[in-house]
C-alpha positions as CSV (number, residue, x, y, z in Angstrom):
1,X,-47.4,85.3,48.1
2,X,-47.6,84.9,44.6
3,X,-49.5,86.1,41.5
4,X,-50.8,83.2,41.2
5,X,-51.6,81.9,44.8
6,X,-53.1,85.6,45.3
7,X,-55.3,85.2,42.1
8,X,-57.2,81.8,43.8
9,X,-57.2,83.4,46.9
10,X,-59.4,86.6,46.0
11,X,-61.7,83.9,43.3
12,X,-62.4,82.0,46.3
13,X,-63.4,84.8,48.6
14,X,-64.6,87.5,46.5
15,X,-65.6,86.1,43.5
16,X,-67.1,82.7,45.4
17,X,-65.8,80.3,43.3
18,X,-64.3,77.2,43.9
19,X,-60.2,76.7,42.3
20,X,-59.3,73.9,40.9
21,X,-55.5,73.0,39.4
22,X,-56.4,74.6,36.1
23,X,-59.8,76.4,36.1
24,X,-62.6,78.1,38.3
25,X,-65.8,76.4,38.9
26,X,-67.9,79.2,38.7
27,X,-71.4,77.5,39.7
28,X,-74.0,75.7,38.1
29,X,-71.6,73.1,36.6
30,X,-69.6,76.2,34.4
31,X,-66.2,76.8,34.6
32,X,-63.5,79.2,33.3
33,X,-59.7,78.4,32.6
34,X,-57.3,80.4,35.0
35,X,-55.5,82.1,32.5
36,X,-58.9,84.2,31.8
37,X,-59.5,85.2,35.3
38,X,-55.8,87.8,36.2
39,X,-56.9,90.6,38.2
40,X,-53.2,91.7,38.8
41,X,-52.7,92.0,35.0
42,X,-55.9,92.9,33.1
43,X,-57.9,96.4,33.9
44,X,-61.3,94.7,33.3
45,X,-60.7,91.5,35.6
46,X,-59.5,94.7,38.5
47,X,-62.9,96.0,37.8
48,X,-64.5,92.8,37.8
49,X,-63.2,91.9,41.3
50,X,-63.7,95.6,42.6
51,X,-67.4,95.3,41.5
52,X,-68.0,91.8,43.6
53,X,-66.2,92.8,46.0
54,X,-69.0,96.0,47.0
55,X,-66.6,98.4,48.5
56,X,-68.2,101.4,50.8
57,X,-65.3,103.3,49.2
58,X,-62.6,103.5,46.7
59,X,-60.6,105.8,45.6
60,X,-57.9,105.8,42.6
61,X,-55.3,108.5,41.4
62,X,-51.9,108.6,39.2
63,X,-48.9,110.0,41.0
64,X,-46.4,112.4,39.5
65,X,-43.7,109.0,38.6
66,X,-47.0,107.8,36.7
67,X,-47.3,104.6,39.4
68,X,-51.5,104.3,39.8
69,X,-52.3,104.4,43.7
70,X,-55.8,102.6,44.6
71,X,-57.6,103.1,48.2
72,X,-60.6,100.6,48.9
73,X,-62.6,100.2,51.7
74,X,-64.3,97.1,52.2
75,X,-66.3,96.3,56.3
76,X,-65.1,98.9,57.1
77,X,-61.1,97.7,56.7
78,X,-58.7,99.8,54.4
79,X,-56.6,99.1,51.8
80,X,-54.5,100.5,49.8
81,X,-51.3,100.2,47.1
82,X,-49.3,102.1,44.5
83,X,-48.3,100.4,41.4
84,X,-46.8,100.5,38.1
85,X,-50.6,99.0,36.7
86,X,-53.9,99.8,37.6
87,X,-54.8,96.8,37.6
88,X,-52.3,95.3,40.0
89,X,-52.7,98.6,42.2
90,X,-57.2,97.6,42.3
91,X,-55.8,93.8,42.6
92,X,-53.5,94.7,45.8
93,X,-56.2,96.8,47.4
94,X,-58.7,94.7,47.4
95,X,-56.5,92.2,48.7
96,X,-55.2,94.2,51.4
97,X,-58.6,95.2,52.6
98,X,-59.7,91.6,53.2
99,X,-56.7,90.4,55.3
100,X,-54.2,89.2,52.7
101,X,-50.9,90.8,52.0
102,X,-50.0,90.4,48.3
103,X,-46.1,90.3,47.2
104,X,-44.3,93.2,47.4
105,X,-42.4,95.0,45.0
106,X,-38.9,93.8,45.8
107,X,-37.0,97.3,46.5
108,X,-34.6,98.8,44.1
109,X,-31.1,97.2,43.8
110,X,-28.4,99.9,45.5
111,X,-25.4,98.2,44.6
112,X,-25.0,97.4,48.7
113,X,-25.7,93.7,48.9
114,X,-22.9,93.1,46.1
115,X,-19.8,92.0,48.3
């Protein structure tokens, strides 16, 4: 899935708004371009989506490499990730504890598949 398909995807069932091509109808005829609304890249829009989303529990901690790892509990379903943002690592919880399975980190290059 990406960024951006994940993005609509947690507006429409956490935040409750409706996603159109190029904005979010947020209610009561206001809207907001997509390009403010990027819970993967900006801290406060992580916050912002943790905060409507209500979980019973979250947790968040920096490894040793300095990668942020996030734990959320939302009805009672877990999720968790570790990433190189903590906004993508609150992002990829969340999303994890409602059911969807953001992109992965694609793994490191080993020199293997080069043949």
């Amino acid at each position: 899935m990406t960024t951006d398909a994940l993005t609509a995807l947690l507006a429409k069932v956490i935040m409750h708004w409706s996603v159109a091509p190029d904005r979010f109808l947020l209610g009561d005829r206001r809207w907001s371009p997509r390009w403010r609304f990027q819970p993967t890249e900006r801290v406060e829009d992580a916050h912002r989506l943790l905060d409507r989303a209500a979980p019973q529990e979250y947790s968040m901690e920096r490894a040793q490499d300095g990668r942020f790892r996030a734990k959320v509990r939302i009805a009672g379903v877990t999720g968790e990730a570790c990433e190189s943002s903590q906004a993508r690592a609150i992002a990829f919880a969340v999303a994890r504890a409602i059911g969807l399975e953001p992109e992965a980190t694609p793994p490191p290059k080993t020199g293997v598949e080069r043949q």
